[in-house]
N, C-alpha and C positions, 0 to 999 in steps of 0.2 A: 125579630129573631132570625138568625141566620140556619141557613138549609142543615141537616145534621148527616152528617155519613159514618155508617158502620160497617166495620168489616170483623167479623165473626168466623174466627179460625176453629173449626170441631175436627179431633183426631179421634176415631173409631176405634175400639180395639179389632185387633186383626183376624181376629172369628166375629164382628159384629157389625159389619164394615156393609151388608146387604139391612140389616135391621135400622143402623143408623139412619142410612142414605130414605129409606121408605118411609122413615116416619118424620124426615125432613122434607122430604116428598108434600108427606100433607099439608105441611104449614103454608106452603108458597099461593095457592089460590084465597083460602082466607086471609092472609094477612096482608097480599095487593088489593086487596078488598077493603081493607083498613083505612079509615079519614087518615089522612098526612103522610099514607106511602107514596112513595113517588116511585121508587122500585126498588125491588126485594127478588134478590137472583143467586141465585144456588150454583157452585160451581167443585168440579172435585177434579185434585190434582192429576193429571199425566202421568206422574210414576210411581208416585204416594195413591193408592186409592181411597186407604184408610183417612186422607185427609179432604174434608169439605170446606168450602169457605163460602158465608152469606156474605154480599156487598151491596148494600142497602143504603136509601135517600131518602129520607123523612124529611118532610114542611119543617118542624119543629124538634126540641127535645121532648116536650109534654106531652108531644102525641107518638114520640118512639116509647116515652116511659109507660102510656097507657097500654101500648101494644106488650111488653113487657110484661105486664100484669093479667093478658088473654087468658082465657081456661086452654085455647089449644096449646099455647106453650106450655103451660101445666101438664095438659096432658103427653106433652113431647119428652118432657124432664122424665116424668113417671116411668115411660113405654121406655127409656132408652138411658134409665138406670143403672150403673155397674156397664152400661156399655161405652160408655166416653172415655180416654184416655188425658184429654186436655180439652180445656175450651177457654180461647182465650179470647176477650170481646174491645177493638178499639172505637171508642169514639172519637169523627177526624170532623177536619173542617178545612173544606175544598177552598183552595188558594186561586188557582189560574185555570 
């Protein structure tokens, strides 16, 4: 199986844009913690605040899907309900 990259576009709403970021905050130490991360890095736009982008490399799909299914991501959807505006999630596959 070939390597899996994801790039994870989250837009905060614009009063929630401190709560988003913090409880994206949490995920980043358990989840490089995670069998088949390779790396899981958190970035937020320069003029957009309100926008974050995960860009992450998983071994496999079967071990991004397990991560997927974590209780912390549960708890992340939970805490930061009614605060997303978009979350749009691509799965890529590194060429060159």
């Amino acid at each position: 199986m070939t390597k899996l990259t994801i790039v994870a576009n989250i837009i905060a709403k614009e009063d929630k844009i401190e709560l988003v970021k913090a409880e994206l905050l949490k995920l980043i130490d358990v989840t490089r913690a995670e069998e088949g991360c390779i790396n899981y890095d958190l970035h937020q736009d320069n003029e957009n605040p309100a926008h974050f982008m995960f860009y992450e490399n998983w071994t496999s799909r079967e071990l991004w899907q397990q991560h997927m299914g974590n209780q912390h991501l549960a708890d992340y959807m939970a805490a930061t309900e009614g605060a997303v505006d978009e979350f749009i999630l691509n799965e890529m596959t590194h060429i060159v």
